[in-house]
TIBA-272381 format. One record per residue (C-alpha): residue number from 1; x, y, z. Coordinates in nm, 4 decimals, decimal comma. Each point is the difference from the previous one (the first is absolute). Layout:
! TIBA-272381
num; px; py; pz
NUM; X; Y; Z .
...
This chain:
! TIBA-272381
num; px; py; pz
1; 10,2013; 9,8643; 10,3008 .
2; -0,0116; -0,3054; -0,1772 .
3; -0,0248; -0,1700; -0,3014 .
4; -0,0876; -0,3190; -0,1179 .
5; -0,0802; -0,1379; -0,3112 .
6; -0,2620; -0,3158; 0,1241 .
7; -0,0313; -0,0717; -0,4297 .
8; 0,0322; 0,1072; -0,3131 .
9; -0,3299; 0,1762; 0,0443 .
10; -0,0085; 0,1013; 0,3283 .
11; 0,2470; 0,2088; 0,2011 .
12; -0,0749; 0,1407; 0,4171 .
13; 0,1554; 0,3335; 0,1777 .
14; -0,0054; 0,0573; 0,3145 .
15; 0,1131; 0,1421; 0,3167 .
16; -0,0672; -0,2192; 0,2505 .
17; 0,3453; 0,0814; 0,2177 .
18; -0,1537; 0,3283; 0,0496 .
19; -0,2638; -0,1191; 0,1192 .
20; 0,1396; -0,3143; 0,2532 .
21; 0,2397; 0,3420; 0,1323 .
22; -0,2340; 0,2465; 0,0732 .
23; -0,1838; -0,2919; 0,2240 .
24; 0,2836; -0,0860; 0,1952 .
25; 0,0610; 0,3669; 0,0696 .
26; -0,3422; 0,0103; 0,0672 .
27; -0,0083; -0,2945; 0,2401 .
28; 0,3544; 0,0823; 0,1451 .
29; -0,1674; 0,3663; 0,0857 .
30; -0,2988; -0,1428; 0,1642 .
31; 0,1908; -0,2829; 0,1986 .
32; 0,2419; 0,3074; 0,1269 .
33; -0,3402; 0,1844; 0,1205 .
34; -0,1064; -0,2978; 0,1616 .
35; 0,3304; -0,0304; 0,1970 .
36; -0,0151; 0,3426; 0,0830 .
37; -0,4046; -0,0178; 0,1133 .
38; 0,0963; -0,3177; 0,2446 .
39; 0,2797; 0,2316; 0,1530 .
40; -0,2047; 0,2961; 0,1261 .
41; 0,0944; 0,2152; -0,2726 .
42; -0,3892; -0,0148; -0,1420 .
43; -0,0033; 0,3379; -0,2427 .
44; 0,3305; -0,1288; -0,1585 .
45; -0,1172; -0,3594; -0,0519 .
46; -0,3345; 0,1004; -0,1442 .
47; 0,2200; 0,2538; -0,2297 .
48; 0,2132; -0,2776; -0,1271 .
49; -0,2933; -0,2334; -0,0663 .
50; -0,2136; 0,2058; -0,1658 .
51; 0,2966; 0,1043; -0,2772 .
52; 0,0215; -0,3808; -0,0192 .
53; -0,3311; -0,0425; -0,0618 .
54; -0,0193; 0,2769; -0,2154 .
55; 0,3100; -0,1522; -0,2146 .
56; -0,1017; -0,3315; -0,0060 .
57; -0,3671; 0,1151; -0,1479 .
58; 0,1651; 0,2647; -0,2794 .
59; 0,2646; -0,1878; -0,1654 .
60; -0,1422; -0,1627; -0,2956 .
61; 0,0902; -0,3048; -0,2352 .
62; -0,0139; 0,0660; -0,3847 .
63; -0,0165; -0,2726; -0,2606 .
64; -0,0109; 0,0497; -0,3504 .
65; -0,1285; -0,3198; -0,2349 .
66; 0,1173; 0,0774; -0,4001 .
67; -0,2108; -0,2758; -0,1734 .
68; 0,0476; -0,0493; -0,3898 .
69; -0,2671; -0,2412; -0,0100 .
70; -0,2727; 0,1671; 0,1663 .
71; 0,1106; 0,3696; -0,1550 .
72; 0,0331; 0,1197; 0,3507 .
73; 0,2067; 0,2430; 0,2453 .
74; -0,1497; -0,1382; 0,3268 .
75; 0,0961; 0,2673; 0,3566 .
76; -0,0794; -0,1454; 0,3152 .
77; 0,0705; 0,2269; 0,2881 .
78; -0,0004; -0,1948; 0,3501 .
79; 0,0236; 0,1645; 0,3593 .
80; -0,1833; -0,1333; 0,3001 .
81; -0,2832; 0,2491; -0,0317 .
82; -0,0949; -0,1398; -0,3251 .
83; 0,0765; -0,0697; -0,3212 .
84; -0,0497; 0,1277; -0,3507 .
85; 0,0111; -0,1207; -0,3533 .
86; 0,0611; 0,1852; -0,3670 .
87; -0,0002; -0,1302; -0,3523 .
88; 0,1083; 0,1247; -0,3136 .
89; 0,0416; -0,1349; -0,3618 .
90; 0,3698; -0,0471; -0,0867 .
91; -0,0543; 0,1658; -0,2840 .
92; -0,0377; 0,3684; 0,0851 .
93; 0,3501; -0,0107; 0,1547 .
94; 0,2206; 0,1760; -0,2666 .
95; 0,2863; 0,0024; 0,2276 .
96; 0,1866; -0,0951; 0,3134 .
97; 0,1821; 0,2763; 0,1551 .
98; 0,2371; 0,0652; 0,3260 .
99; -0,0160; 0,3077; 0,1386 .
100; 0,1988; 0,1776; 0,2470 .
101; -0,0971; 0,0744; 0,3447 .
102; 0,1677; 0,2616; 0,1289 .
103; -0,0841; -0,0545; 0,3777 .
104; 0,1672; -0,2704; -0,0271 .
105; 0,3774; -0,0778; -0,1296 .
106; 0,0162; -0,3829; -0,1277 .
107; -0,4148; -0,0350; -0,0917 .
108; -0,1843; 0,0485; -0,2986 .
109; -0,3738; -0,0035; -0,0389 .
110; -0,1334; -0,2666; -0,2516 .
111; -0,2479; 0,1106; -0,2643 .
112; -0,2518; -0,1551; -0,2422 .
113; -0,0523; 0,3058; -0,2889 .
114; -0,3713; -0,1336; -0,1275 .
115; -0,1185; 0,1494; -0,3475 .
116; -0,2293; 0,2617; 0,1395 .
117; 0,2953; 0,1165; 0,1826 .
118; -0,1015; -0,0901; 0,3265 .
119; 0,3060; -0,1160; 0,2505 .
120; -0,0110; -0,3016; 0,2071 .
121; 0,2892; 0,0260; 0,2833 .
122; -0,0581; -0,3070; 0,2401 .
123; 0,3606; -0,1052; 0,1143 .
124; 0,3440; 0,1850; 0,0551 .
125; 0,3313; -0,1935; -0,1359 .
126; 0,3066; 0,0643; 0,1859 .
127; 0,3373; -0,0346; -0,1770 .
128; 0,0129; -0,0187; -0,3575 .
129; -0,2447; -0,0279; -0,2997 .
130; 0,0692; -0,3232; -0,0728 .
131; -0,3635; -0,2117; 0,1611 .
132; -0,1269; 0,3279; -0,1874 .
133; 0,1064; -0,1234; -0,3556 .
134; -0,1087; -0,3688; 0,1093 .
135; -0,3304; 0,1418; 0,0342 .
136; -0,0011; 0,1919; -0,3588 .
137; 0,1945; -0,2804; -0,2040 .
138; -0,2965; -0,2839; 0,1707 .
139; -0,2712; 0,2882; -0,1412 .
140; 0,1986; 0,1011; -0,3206 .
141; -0,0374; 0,3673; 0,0617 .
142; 0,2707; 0,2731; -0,0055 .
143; 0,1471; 0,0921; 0,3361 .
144; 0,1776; 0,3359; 0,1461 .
145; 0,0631; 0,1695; 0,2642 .
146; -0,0232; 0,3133; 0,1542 .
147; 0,2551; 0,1300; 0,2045 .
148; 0,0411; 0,3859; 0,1736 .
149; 0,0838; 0,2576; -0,1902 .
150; 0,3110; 0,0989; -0,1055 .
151; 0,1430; 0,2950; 0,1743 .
152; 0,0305; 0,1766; -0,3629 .
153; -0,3155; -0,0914; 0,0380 .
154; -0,1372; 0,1254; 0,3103 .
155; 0,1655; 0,2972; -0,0726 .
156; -0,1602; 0,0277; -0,3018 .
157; -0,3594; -0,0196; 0,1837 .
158; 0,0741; 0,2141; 0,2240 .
159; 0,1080; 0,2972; -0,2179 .
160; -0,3562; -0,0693; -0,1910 .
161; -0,1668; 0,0101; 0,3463 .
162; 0,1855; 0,3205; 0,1063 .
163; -0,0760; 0,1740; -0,3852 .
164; -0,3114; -0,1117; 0,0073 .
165; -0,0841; 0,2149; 0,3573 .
166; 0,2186; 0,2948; -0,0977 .
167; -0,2882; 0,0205; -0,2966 .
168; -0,2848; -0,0603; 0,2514 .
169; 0,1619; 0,2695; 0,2278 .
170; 0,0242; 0,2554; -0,2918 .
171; -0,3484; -0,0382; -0,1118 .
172; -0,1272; 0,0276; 0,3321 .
173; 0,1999; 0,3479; 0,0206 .
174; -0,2336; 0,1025; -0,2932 .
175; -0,2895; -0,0634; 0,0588 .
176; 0,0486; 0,1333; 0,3284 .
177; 0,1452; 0,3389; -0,1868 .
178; -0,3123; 0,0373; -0,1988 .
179; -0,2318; -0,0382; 0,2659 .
180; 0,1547; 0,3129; 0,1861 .
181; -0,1539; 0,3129; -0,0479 .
């Protein structure tokens, strides 16, 4: 992702290396299915050019406008099947917040905490926090994050979880007790 502050008023994310990738895989898969469709190996060609196609018509470009002046969170999703545009008013975002994604080791998922408590997640940040508190320093809101659990932690949840059926369990045994003759 990047960052870049354009003004004092104005700063632009984005993820436009994602994007650029995911073609070239795209167009390196259908070029290999080509190859493979001019050297009598049809089914394999065809295969390799329709995951290329498929690719090159998924992968998406994000870009995310913060505009003091206007009041404005602008979202503008690209992909070559269309494109798509969001607003909301800088002010209902209380925070900024990185959380962690745990199918995946060095990324975090970006997150706009609005008043109402809606979430907006747009981008992914890989590496540290640090475009993260950019982004909440430029909007003067707070900023955490939200990492896994602790294994204390996890423990914890899953002694609760294992209680908490062991009481299920038990009340199931009596109701099933008084309904015997």
């Amino acid at each position: 992702m990047g960052v870049k502050k354009v003004s004092e008023s104005l700063m632009k994310l984005d993820d436009y290396y994602v994007f650029y990738i995911g073609l070239f895989i795209g167009a390196f898969f259908a070029f290999v299915g080509l190859t493979f469709v001019t050297t009598q190996n049809l089914f394999g060609g065809v295969v390799f050019v329709l995951i290329g196609i498929l690719t090159m018509a998924v992968v998406k470009k994000t870009t995310i406008e913060l505009d003091k002046q206007k009041r404005t969170l602008a979202v503008k999703i690209f992909s070559l099947l269309g494109s798509k545009k969001f607003e909301y008013n800088l002010q209902q975002i209380t925070k900024v917040q990185l959380r962690y994604l745990p199918t995946h080791s060095s990324s975090n998922d970006l997150c706009f905490i609005l008043s109402d408590g809606n979430v907006l997640s747009y981008l992914n940040i890989v590496g540290e926090p640090t475009e993260a508190t950019q982004i909440s320093q430029f909007l003067g809101v707070p900023f955490e994050t939200q990492g896994p659990p602790s294994s204390q932690q996890a423990a914890d949840m899953m002694k609760q979880t294992a209680e908490y059926w062991g009481r299920k369990a038990a009340e199931q045994k009596k109701m099933d007790e008084k309904q015997l003759p």
